[in-house]
VOPA-278060 format. One record per residue (C-alpha): x, y, z. Coordinates in steps of 0.1 Angstrom, whole numbers, padded with zeros to 4 digits, always signed. Example, Ala and Ser with C-alpha at 12.3 -4.5 7.8 and 13.67 -1.06 7.14 Angstrom:
residues 2
+0123-0045+0078;+0137-0011+0071;
end
This chain:
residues 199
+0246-0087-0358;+0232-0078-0323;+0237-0041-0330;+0218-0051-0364;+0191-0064-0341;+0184-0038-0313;+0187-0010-0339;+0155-0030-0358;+0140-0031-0326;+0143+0002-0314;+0129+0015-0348;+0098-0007-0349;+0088+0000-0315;+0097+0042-0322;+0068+0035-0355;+0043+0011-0329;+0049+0048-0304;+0039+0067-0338;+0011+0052-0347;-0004+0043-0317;-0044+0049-0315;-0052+0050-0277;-0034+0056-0246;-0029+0016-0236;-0016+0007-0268;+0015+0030-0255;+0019+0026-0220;+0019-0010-0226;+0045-0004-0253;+0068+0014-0226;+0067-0012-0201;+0080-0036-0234;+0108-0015-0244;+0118-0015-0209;+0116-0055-0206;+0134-0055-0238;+0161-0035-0228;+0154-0010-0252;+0163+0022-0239;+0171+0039-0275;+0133+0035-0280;+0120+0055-0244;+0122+0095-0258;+0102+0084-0289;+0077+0063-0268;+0079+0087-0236;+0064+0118-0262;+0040+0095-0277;+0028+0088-0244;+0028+0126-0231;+0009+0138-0260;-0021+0110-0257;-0021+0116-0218;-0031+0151-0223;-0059+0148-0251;-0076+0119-0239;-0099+0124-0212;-0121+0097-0209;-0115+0077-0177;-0119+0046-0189;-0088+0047-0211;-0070+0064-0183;-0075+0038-0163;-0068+0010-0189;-0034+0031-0197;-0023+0033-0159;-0018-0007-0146;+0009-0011-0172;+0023+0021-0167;+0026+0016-0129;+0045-0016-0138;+0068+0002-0158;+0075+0023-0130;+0080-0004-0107;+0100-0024-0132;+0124+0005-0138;+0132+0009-0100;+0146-0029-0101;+0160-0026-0129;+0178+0007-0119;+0168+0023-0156;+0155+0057-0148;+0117+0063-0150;+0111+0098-0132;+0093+0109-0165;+0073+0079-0165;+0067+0083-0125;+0054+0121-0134;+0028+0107-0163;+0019+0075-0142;+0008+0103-0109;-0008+0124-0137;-0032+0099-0148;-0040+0088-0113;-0050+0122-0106;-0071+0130-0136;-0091+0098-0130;-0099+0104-0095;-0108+0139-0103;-0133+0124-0137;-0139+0092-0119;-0176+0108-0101;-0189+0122-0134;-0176+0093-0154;-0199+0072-0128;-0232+0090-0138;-0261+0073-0156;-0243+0041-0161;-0267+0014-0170;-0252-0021-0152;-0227-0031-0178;-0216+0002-0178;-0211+0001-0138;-0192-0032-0134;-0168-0021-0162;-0164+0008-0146;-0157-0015-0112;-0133-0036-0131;-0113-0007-0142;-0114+0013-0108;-0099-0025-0089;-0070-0026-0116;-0062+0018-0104;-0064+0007-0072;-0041-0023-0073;-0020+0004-0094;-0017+0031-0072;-0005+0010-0045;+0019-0007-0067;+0029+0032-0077;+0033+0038-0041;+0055+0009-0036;+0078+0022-0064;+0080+0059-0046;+0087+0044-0015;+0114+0020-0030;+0134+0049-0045;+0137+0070-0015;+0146+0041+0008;+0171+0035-0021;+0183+0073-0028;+0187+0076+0013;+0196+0039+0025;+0172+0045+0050;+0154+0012+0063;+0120+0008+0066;+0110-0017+0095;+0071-0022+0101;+0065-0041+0134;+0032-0052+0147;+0014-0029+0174;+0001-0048+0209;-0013-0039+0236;-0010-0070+0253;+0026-0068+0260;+0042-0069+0292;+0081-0068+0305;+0091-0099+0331;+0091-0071+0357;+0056-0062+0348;+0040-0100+0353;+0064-0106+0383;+0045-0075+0403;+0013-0090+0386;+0020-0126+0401;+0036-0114+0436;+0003-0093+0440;-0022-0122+0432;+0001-0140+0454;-0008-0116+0485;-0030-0125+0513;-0066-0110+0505;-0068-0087+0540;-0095-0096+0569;-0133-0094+0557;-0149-0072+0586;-0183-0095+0589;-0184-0097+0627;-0202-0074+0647;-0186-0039+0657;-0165-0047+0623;-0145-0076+0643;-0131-0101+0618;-0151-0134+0611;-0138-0168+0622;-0132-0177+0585;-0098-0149+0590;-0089-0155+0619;-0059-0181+0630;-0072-0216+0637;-0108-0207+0627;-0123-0193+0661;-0135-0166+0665;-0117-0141+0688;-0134-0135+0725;-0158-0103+0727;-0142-0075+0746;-0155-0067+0778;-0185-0052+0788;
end
């Protein structure tokens, strides 16, 4: 019965990859079949989505198609299921819509432009997302660790604030305010002043 099942599966979403109308409709397909588990269904799906990638070149479906595909990406690297082809078309489309992103942005009226926003805050939150998922796969492929620790410039070592504290701990040398540079009485043991020399 389960075989019965994922082999229904697999075949519907191969005929949803088929007959697909825009770009979206099959990335968001891929990142289904990989929550679903269905693997069997990824070459039909993956072809489907090459094929649209490289007609359509209207940004706005670029960047509708990429969020989803990002997540793929991501979701695959957790998951361990392989998704370099879906890593290649996900870079692909980030490319081509920051190449068509400054024509796509001429004479939009205002409902135009904050579409346009909307879609250009979802690529951005998708390309850092994307690189995320790069960076996860090489610290995974290398076992390399990746530690990020805060940068100050306040810091100092014990030795460091001891010198600080023994030097602000110093007698402040004699202020020459007496005449012929002699110290003043305020410096000098007992507060008197010291006699003049001799004439």
């Amino acid at each position: 019965m389960g075989t019965t099942v994922l082999s229904a599966a697999t075949a519907k979403a191969e005929t949803e990859a088929r007959s697909a109308k825009g770009l979206a409709e099959v990335t968001e397909l891929a990142e289904r079949c990989l929550l679903a588990g269905l693997s069997g269904a990824l070459p039909v799906v993956m072809r489907s989505l090459a094929d649209r990638a490289a007609l359509d070149a209207d940004v706005g479906h670029l960047a509708q198609a990429l969020p989803a595909l990002v997540r793929s990406v991501r979701y695959g690297d957790v998951r361990g299921t392989d998704t370099a082809a879906l890593g290649e078309v996900a870079v692909g489309l980030a490319e081509r819509i920051l190449v068509g992103l400054p024509p796509a942005c001429v004479g939009l009226d205002a409902d135009g432009a904050a579409e346009m926003r909307r879609h250009m805050e979802a690529v951005h939150r998708a390309i850092a997302l994307l690189s995320e998922a790069e960076t996860a796969g090489t610290e995974t492929g290398t076992g390399a660790e990746t530690v990020t620790r805060p940068h100050t410039q306040t810091d100092m070592s014990t030795t460091d604030m001891s010198t600080a504290e023994t030097r602000s701990a110093a007698p402040a040398p004699p202020t020459a305010c007496g005449p012929a540079g002699r110290p003043c009485c305020a410096a000098s043991p007992g507060g008197t002043a010291p006699p003049p020399p001799p004439a």
